[in-house]
C-alpha positions as CSV (number, residue, x, y, z in Angstrom):
1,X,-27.1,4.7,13.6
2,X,-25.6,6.8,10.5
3,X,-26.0,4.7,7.3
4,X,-21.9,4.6,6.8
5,X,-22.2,2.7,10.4
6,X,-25.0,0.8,9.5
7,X,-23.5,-0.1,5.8
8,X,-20.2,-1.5,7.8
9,X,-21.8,-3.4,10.6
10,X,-21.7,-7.2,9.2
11,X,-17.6,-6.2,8.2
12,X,-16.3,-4.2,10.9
13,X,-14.1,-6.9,12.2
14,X,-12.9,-7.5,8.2
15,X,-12.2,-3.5,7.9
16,X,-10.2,-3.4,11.1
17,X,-7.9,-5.9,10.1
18,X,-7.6,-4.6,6.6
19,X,-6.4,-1.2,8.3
20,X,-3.8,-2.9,9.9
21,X,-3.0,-5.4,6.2
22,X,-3.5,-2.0,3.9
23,X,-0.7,-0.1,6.8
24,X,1.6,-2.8,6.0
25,X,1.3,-3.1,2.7
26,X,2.6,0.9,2.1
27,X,5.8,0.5,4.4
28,X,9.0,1.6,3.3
29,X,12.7,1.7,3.9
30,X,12.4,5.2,2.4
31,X,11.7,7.7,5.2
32,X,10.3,10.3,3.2
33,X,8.0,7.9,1.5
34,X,7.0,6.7,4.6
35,X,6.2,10.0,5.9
36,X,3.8,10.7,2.9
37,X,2.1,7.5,3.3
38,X,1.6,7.9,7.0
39,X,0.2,11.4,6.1
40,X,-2.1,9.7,3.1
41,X,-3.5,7.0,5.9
42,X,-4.2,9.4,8.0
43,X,-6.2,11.2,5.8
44,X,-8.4,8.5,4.0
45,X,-12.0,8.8,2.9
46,X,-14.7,6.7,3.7
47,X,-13.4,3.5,2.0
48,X,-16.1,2.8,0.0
49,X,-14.1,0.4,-2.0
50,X,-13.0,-1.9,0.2
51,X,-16.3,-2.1,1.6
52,X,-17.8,-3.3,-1.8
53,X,-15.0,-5.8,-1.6
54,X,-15.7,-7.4,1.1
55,X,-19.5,-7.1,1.3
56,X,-19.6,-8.8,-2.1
57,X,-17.2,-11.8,-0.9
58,X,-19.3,-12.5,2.2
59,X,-22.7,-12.1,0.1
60,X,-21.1,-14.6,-1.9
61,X,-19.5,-17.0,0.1
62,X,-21.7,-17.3,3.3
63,X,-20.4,-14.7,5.1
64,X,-17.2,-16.0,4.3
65,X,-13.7,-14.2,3.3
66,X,-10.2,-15.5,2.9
67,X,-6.8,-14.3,2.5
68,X,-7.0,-13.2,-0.8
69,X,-10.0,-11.2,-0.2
70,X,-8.1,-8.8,1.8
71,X,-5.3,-8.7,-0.8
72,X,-8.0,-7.7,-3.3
73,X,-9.2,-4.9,-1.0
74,X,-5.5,-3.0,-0.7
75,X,-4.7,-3.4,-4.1
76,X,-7.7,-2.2,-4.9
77,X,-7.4,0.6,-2.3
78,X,-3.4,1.1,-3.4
79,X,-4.6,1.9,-7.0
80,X,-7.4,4.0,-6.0
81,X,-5.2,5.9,-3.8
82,X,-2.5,6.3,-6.5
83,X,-4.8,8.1,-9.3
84,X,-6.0,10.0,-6.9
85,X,-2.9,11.4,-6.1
86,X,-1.9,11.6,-9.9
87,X,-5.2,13.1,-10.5
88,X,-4.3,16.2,-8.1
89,X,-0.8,16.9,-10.0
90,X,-2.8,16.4,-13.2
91,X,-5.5,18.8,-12.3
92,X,-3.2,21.5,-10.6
93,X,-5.7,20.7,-7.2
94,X,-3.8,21.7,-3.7
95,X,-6.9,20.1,-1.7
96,X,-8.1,16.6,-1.4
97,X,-10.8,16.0,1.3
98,X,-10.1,19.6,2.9
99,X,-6.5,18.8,3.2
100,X,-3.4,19.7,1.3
101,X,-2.8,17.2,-1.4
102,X,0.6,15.7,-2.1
103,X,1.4,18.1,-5.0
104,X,1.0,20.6,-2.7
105,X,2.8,19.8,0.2
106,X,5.6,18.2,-1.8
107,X,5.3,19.3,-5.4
108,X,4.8,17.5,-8.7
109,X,7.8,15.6,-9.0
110,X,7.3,13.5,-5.3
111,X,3.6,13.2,-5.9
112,X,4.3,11.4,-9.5
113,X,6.7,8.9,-8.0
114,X,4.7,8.1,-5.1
115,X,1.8,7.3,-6.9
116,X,3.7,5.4,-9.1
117,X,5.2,3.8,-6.2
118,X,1.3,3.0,-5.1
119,X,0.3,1.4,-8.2
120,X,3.6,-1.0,-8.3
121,X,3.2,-2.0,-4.3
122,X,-0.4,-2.9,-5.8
123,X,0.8,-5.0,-9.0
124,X,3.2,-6.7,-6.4
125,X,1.1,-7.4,-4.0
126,X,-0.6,-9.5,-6.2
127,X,2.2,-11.3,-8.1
128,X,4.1,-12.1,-4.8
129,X,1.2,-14.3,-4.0
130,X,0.2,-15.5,-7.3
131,X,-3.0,-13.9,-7.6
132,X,-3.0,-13.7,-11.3
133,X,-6.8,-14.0,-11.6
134,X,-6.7,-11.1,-9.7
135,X,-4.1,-9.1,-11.1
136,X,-6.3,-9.4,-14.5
137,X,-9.2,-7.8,-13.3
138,X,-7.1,-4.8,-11.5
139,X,-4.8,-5.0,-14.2
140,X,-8.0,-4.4,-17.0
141,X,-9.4,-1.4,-14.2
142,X,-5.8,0.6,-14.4
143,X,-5.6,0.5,-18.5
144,X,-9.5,1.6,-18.2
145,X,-9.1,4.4,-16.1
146,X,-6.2,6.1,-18.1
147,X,-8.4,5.5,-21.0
148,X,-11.1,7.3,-19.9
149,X,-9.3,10.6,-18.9
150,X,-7.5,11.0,-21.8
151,X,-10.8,10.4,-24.0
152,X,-12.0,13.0,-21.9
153,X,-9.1,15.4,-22.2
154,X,-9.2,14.4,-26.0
155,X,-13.2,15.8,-26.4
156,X,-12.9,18.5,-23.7
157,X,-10.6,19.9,-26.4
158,X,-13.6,20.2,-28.4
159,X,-16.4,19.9,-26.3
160,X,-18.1,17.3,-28.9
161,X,-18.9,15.0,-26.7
162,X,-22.2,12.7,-27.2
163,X,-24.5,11.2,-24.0
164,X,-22.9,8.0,-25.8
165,X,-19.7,9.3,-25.2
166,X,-19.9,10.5,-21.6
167,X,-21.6,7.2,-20.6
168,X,-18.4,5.6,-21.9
169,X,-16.2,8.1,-20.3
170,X,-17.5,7.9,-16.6
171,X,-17.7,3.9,-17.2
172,X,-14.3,4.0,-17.8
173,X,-12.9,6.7,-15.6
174,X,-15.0,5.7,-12.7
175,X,-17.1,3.0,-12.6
176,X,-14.4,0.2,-13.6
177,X,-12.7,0.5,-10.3
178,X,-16.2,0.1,-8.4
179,X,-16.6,-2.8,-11.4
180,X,-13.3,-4.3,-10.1
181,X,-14.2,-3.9,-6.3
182,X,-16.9,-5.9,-6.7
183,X,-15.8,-8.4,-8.9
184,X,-12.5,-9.0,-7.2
185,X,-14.6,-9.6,-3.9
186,X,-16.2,-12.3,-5.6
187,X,-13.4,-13.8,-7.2
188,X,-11.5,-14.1,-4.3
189,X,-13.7,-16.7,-2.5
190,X,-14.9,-18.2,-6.0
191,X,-12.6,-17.9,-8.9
192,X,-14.0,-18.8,-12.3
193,X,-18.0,-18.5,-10.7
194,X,-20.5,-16.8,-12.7
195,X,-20.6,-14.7,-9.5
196,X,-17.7,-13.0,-10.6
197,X,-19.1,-11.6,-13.8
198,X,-22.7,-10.6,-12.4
199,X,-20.5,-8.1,-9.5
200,X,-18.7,-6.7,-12.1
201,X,-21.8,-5.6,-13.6
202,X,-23.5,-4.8,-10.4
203,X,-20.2,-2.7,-9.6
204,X,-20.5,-0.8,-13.2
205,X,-23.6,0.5,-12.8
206,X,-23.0,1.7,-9.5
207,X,-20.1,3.6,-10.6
208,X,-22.2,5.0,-13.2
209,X,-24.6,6.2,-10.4
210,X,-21.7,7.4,-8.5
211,X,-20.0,9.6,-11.2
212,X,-23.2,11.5,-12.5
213,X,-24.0,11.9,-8.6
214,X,-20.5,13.6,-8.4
215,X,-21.8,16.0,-11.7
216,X,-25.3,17.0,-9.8
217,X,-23.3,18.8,-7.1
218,X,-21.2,20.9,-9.6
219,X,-24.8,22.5,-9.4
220,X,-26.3,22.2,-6.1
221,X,-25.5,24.7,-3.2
222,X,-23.7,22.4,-0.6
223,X,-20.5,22.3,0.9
224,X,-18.4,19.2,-1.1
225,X,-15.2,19.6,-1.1
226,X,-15.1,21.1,-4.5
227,X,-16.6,24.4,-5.7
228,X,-19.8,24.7,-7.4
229,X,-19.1,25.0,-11.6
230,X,-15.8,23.3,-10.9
231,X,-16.1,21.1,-13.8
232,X,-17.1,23.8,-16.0
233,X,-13.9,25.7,-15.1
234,X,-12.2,22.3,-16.4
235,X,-14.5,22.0,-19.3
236,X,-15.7,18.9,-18.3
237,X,-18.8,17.9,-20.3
238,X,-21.2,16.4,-17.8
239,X,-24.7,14.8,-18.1
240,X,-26.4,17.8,-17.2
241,X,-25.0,20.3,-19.7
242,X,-25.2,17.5,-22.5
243,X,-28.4,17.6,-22.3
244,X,-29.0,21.1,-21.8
245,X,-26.9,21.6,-25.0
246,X,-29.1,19.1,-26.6
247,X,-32.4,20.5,-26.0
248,X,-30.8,24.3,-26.6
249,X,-31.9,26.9,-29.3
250,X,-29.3,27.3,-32.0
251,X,-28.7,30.4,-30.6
252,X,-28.4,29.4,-27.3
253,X,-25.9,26.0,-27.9
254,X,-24.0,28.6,-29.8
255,X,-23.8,31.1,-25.7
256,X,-23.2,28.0,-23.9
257,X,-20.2,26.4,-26.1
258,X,-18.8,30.0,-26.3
259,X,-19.0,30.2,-22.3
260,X,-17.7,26.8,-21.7
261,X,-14.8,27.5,-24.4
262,X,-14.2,30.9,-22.9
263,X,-15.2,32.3,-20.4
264,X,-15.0,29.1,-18.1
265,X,-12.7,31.6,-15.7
266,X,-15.8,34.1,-15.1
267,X,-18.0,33.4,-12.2
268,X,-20.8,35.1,-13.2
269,X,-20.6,33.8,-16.6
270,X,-20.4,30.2,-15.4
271,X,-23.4,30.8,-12.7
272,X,-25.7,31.7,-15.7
273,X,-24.4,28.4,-17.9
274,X,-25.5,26.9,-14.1
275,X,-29.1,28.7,-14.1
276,X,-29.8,27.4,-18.0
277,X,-29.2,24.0,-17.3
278,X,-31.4,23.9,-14.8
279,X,-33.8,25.7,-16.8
280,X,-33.3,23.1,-19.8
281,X,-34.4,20.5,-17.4
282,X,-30.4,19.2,-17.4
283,X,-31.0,18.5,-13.6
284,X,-34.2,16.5,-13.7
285,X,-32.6,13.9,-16.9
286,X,-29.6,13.3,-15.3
287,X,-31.0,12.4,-11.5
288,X,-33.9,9.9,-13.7
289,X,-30.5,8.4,-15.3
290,X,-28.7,8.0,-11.7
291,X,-31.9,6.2,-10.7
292,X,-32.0,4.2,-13.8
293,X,-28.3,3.2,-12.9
294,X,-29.2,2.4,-9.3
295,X,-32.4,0.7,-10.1
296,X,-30.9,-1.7,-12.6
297,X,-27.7,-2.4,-9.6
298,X,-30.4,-3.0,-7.4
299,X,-32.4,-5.5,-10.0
300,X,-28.7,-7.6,-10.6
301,X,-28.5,-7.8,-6.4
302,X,-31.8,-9.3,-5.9
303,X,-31.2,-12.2,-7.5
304,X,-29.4,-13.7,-4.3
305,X,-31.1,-14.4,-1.6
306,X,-31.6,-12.5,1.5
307,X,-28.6,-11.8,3.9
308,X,-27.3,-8.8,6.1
309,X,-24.6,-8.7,3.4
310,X,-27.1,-8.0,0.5
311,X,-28.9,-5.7,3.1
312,X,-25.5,-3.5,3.4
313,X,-24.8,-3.6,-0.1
314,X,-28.5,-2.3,-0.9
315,X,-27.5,0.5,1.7
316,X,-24.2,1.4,0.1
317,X,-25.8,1.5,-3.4
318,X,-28.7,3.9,-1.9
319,X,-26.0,6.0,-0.1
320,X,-23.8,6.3,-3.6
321,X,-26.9,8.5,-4.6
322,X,-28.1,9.9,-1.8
323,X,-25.0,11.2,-0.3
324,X,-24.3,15.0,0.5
325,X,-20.8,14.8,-0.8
């Protein structure tokens, strides 16, 4: 059985419905919009998210979810979906997943509007039914997340960025959502329980595993989804070159600021920035880290006890860093 199968076993009858809820949840009087949400459906990834958000209800509720769990999962789902689809018209990208994005098919202006559309069927969803405990924690998430881009756009400007800073960056831009994943699971089937504090955590340090995971393959040879050095095009200071730049020569920080800076646009360039942080050991550091990240998620879920819900979620967190893409 592939892991993804495996992970979704004890919640395949919870992700079913919440197909047919999260559907619902996007429909329109607008027939354009709901011709672009039928395409974005159609298109979805693995759904990682809701699959934290329910695996974390039922580990905390006896295998238990309600109503409000599956509210927590399409918001959460609505708002992942909508930066995503900013993040393409913010990042000029044409492809998400190997398909066209929304920018792409139907330009700037339309992809803006439906991901703003997104995020506000997501704030509704949970003020039509009064989930304000909820609304908080996806409420915190969205205010996060814009945070943590701009702070990055602000020190890709000049590439100053500290491991401090990067930690905070990826914690923001990425690991608050899987943060509020987890801890909306638990709040929905135990509002105001210590539960809800100790998933946020566990979901945090997943994220964190998840984002430098995503840096590792702007240096590794497979097939992604995104081209190797991508985020060195973008001048995106990841783990890897932050340490590589740490443990450079003079000489040597001074060629690998001025190739970052400019000549981010040359291949051959950016393959040799790609062969000295591997020779700096910039590869090595930042899979220990991942581990570090994982191992510590790993440490926070073993304080419950023994289910086929902790099982899954011991999977997922193993597949966040073992993945392929």
């Amino acid at each position: 059985m592939k892991i993804v199968a495996q992970i979704t076993e004890p919640i395949n009858e919870e992700m079913e419905l919440f197909e047919r809820k999260f559907r619902d949840s996007m429909s329109t009087k607008v027939a354009l919009l709901n011709r672009i949400t039928y395409y974005i459906v159609n298109r979805k990834g693995k759904q990682m998210r809701p699959m934290f958000v329910f695996l974390t209800a039922k580990l905390v509720n006896n295998g238990v979810v309600n109503e409000r769990t599956y509210r927590g999962a399409s918001v959460i789902e609505l708002i992942h979906t909508a930066s995503l689809v900013h993040d393409d018209v913010v990042d000029d990208s044409y492809k998400r997943r190997g398909f066209f994005s929304i920018n792409a098919l139907w330009k700037n202006k339309i992809a803006v509007l439906v991901g703003d559309y997104l995020l506000s069927k997501g704030m509704l969803l949970s003020v039509e039914h009064e989930d304000f405990d909820l609304l908080k924690i996806i409420s915190i998430a969205i205010r996060e997340i814009s945070e943590g881009e701009l702070l990055q756009i602000d020190k890709a400007r000049r590439l100053d960025i500290t491991e401090e800073v990067y930690y905070e960056i990826i914690r923001q831009k990425t690991a608050t959502l899987i943060a509020a994943c987890c801890s909306l699971g638990a709040c929905s089937v135990k509002p105001g329980s210590s539960d809800v504090e100790t998933f946020r955590k566990f979901g945090e340090l997943c994220g964190m595993a998840f984002q430098i995971k995503d840096d590792l393959f702007d240096y590794g040879e497979e097939k992604i989804g995104k081209p190797t050095g991508i985020d060195i095009k973008e001048q995106k200071m990841t783990l890897p070159l932050i340490y590589a730049l740490n443990h450079s020569t003079p000489k040597e920080k001074k060629w690998l600021i001025n190739s970052v800076k400019n000549y981010n646009k040359d291949k051959s360039r950016v393959k040799e920035v790609i062969a000295l942080v591997k020779a700096k050991g910039g590869l090595s550091y930042a899979e220990a880290k991942m581990h570090e990240f994982k191992n510590n998620a790993l440490d926070l879920l073993n304080t419950y006890p023994n289910s086929e819900y902790k099982d899954a979620l011991t999977l997922l967190v193993s597949y966040v860093v073992d993945r392929k893409k």
